[in-house]
Biotite code that builds the C-alpha atoms (Angstrom):
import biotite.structure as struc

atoms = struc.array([
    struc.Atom([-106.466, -158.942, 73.361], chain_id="A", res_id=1, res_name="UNK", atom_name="CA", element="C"),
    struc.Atom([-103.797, -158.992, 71.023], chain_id="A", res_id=2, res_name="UNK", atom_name="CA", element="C"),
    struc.Atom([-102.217, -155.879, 69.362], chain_id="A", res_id=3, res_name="UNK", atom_name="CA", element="C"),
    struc.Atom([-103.380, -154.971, 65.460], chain_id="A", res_id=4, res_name="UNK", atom_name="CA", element="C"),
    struc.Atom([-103.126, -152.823, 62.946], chain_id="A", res_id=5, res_name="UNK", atom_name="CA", element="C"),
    struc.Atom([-106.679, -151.566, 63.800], chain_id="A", res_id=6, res_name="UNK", atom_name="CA", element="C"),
    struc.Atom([-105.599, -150.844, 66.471], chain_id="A", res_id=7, res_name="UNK", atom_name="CA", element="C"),
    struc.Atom([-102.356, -149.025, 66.140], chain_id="A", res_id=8, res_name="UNK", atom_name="CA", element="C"),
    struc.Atom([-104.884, -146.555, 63.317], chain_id="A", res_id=9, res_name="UNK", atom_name="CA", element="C"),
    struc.Atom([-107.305, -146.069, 66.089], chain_id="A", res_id=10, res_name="UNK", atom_name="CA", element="C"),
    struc.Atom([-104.913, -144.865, 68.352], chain_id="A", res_id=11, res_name="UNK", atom_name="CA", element="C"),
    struc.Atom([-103.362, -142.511, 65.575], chain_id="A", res_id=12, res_name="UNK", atom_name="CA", element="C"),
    struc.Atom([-106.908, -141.174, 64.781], chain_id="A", res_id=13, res_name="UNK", atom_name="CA", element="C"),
    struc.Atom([-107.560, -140.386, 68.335], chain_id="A", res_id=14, res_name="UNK", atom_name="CA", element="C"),
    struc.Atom([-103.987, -138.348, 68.567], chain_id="A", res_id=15, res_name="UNK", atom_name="CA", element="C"),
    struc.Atom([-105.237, -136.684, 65.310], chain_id="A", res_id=16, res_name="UNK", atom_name="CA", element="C"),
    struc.Atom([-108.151, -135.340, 66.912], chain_id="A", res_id=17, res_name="UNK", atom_name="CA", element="C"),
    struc.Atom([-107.199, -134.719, 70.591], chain_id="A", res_id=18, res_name="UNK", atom_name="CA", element="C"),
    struc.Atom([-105.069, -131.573, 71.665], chain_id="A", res_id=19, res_name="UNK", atom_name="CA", element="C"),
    struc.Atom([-102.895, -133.110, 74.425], chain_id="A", res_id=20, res_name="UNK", atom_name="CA", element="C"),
    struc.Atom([-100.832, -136.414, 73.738], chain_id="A", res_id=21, res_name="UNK", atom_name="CA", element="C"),
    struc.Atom([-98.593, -138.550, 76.498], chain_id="A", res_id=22, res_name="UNK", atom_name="CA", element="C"),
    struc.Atom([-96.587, -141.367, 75.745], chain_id="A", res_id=23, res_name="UNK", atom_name="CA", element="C"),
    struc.Atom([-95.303, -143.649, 78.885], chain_id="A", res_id=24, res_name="UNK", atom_name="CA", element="C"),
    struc.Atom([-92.780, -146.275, 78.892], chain_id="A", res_id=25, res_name="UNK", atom_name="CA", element="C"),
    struc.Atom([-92.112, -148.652, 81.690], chain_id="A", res_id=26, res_name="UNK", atom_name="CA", element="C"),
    struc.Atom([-89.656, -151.795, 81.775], chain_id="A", res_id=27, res_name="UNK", atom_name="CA", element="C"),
    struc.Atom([-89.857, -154.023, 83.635], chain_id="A", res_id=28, res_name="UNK", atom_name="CA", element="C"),
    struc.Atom([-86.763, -157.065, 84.592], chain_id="A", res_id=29, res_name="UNK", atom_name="CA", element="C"),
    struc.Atom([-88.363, -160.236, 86.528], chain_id="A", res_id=30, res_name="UNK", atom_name="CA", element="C"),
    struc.Atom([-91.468, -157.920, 87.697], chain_id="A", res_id=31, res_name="UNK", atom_name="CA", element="C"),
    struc.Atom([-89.901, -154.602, 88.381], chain_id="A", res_id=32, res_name="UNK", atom_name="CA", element="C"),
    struc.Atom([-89.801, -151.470, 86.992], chain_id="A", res_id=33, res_name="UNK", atom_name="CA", element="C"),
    struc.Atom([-86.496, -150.745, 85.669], chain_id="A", res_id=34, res_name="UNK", atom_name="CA", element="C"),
    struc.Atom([-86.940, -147.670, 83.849], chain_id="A", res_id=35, res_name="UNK", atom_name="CA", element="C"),
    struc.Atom([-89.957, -145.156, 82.324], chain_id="A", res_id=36, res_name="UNK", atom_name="CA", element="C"),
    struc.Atom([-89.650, -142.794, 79.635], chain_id="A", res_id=37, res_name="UNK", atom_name="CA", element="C"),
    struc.Atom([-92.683, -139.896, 79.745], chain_id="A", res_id=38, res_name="UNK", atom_name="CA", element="C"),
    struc.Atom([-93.314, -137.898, 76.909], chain_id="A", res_id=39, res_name="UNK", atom_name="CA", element="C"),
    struc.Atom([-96.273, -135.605, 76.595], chain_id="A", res_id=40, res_name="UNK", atom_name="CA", element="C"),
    struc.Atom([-96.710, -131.869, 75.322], chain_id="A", res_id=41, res_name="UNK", atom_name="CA", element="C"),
    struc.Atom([-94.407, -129.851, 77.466], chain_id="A", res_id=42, res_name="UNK", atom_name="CA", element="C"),
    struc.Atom([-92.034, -131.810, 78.877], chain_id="A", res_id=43, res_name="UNK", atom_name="CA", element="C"),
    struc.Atom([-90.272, -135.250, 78.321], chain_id="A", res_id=44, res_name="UNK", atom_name="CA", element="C"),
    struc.Atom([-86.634, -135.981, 76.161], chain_id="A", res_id=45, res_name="UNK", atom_name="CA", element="C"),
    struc.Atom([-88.247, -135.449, 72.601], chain_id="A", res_id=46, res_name="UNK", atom_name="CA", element="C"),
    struc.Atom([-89.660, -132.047, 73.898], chain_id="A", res_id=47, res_name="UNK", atom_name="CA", element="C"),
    struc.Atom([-86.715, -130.859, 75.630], chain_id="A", res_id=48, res_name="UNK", atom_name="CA", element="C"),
    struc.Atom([-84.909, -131.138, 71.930], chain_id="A", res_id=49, res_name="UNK", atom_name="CA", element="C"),
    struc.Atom([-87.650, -129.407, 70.247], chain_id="A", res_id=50, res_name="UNK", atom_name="CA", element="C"),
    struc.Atom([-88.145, -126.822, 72.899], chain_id="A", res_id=51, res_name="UNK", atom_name="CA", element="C"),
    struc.Atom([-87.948, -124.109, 70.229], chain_id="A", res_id=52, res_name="UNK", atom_name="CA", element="C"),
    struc.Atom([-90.997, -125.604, 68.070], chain_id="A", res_id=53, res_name="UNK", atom_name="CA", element="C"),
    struc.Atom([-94.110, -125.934, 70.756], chain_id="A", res_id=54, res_name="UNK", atom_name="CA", element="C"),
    struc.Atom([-96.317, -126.355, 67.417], chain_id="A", res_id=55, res_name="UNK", atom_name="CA", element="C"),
    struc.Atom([-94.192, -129.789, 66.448], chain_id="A", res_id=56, res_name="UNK", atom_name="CA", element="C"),
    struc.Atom([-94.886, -131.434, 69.704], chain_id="A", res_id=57, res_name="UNK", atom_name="CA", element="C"),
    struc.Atom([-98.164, -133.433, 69.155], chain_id="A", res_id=58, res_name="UNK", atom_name="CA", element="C"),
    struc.Atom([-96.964, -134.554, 65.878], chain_id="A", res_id=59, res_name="UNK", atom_name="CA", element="C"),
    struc.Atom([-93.330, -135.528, 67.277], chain_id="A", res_id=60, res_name="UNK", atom_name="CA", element="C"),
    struc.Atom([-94.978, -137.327, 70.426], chain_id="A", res_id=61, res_name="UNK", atom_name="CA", element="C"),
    struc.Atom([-97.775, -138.631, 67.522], chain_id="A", res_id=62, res_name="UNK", atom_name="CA", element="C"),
    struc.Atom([-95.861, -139.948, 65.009], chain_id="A", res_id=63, res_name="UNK", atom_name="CA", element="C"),
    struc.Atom([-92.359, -141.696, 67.420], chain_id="A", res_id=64, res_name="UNK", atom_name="CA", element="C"),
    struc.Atom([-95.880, -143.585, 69.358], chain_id="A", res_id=65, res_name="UNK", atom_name="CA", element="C"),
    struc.Atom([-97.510, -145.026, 66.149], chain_id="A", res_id=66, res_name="UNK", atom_name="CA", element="C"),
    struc.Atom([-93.490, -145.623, 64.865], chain_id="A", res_id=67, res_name="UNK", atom_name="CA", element="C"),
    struc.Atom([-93.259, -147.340, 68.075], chain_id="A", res_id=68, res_name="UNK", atom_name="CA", element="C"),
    struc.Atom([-96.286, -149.596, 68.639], chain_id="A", res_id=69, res_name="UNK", atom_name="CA", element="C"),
    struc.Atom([-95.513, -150.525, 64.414], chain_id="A", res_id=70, res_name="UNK", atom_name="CA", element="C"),
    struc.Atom([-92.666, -151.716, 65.655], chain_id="A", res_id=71, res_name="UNK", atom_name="CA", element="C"),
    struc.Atom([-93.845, -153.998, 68.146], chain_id="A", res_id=72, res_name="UNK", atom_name="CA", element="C"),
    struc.Atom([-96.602, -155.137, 65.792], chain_id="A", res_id=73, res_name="UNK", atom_name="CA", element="C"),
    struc.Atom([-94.157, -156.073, 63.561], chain_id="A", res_id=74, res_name="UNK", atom_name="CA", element="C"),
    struc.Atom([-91.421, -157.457, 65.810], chain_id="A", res_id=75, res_name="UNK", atom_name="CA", element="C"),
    struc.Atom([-91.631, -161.329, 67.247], chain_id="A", res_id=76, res_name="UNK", atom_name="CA", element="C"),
    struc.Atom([-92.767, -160.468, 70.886], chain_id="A", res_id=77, res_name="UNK", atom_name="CA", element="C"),
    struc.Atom([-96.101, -161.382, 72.365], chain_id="A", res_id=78, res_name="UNK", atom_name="CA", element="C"),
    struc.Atom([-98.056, -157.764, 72.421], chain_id="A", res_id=79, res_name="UNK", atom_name="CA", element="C"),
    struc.Atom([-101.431, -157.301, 74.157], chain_id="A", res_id=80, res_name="UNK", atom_name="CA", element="C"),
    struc.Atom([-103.356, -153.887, 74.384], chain_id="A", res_id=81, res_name="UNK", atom_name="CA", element="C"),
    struc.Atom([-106.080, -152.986, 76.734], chain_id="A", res_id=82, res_name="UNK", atom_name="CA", element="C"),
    struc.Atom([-107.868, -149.578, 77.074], chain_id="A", res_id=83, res_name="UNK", atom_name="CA", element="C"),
    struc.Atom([-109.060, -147.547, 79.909], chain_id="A", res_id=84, res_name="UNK", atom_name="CA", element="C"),
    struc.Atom([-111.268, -144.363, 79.165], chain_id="A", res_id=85, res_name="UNK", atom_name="CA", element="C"),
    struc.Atom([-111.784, -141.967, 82.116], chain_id="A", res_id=86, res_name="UNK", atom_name="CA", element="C"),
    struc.Atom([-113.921, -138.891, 82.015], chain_id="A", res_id=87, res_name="UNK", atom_name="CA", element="C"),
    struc.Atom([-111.489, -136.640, 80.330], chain_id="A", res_id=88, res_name="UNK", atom_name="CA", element="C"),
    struc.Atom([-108.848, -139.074, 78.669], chain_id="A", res_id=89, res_name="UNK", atom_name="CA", element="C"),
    struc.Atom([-108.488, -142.310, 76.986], chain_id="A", res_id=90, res_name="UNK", atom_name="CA", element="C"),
    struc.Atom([-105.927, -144.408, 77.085], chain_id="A", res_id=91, res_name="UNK", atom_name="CA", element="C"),
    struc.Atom([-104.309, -147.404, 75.690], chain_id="A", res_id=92, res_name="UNK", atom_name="CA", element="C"),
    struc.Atom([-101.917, -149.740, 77.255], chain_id="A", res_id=93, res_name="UNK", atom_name="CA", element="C"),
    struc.Atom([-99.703, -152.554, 75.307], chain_id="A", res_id=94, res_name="UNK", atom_name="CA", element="C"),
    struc.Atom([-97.306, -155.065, 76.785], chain_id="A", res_id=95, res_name="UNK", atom_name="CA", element="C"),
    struc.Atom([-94.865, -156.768, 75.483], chain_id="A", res_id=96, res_name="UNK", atom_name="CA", element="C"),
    struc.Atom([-93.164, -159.854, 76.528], chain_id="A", res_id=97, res_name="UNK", atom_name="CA", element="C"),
    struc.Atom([-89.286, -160.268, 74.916], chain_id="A", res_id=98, res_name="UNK", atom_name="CA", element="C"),
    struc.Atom([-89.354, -163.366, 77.385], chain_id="A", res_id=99, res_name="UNK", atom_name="CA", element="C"),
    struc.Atom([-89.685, -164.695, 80.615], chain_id="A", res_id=100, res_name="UNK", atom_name="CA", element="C"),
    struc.Atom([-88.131, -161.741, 82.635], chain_id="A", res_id=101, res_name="UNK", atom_name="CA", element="C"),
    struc.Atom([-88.110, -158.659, 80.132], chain_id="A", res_id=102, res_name="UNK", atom_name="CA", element="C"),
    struc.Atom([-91.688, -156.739, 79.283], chain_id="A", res_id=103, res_name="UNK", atom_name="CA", element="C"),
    struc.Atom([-92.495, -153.496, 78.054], chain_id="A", res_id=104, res_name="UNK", atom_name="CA", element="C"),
    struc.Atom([-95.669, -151.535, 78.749], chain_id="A", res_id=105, res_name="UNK", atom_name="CA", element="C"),
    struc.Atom([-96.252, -148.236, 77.018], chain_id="A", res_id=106, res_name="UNK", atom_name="CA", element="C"),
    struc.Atom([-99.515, -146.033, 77.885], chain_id="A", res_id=107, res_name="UNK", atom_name="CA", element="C"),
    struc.Atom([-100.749, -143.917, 75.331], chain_id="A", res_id=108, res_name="UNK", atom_name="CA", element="C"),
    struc.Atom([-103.129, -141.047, 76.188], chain_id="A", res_id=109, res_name="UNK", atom_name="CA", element="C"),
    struc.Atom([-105.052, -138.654, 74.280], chain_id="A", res_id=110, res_name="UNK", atom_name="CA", element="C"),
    struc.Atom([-107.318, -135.979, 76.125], chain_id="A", res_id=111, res_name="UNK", atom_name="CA", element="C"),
    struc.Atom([-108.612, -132.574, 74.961], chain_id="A", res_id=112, res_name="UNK", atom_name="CA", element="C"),
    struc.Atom([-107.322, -131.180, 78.592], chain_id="A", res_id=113, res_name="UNK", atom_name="CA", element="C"),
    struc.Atom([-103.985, -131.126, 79.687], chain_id="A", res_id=114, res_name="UNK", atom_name="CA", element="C"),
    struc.Atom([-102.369, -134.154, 80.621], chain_id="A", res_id=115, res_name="UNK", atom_name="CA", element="C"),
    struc.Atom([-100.483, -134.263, 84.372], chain_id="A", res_id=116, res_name="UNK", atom_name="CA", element="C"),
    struc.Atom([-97.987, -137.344, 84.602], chain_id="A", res_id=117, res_name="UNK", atom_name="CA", element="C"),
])
């Protein structure tokens, strides 16, 4: 399925309302995993800079996802988004292709319990 705008205000609506947020970010070169970037309430880059402000994480992690996934909505790569809901979490995964060799995959979770990467 392809990527929207529905879908990118879903997503932000079910950050909104969920107390625990995780961002993932895997690329990938010809079919292997290159590099992932975790974010999530408690630990990551983005927290690690706003250590000091535990009540700015959500909305940090929150607002650089939707930022992100606009981006890709918006950019000229082939974006596809699936979603997985487990008993505690949901999550939403979106590829996108640059080309032949380079994709991107980010993971988006939302769950009202804590979230272990």
């Amino acid at each position: 399925m392809q990527l929207t705008e529905k879908h990118i205000r879903r997503i932000a609506m079910e950050i909104s309302i969920h107390e625990h947020v995780e961002e993932v970010i895997n690329w990938y070169n010809d079919g292997n995993l290159v590099w992932s970037d975790v974010e999530g309430i408690g630990y990551g880059w983005l927290w690690a800079a706003y250590e000091h402000r535990p009540e700015d994480w959500k909305k940090l992690i929150g607002r650089r996802s939707i930022e992100f996934l606009n981006n890709l909505l918006h950019g000229k790569n082939e974006n596809t988004i699936q979603f997985k809901r487990k008993k505690d979490s949901k999550t939403w995964i979106i590829t996108s292709k640059y080309n032949k060799k380079i994709e991107q995959e980010v993971h988006i979770t939302v769950s009202n319990k804590e979230i272990f990467f």
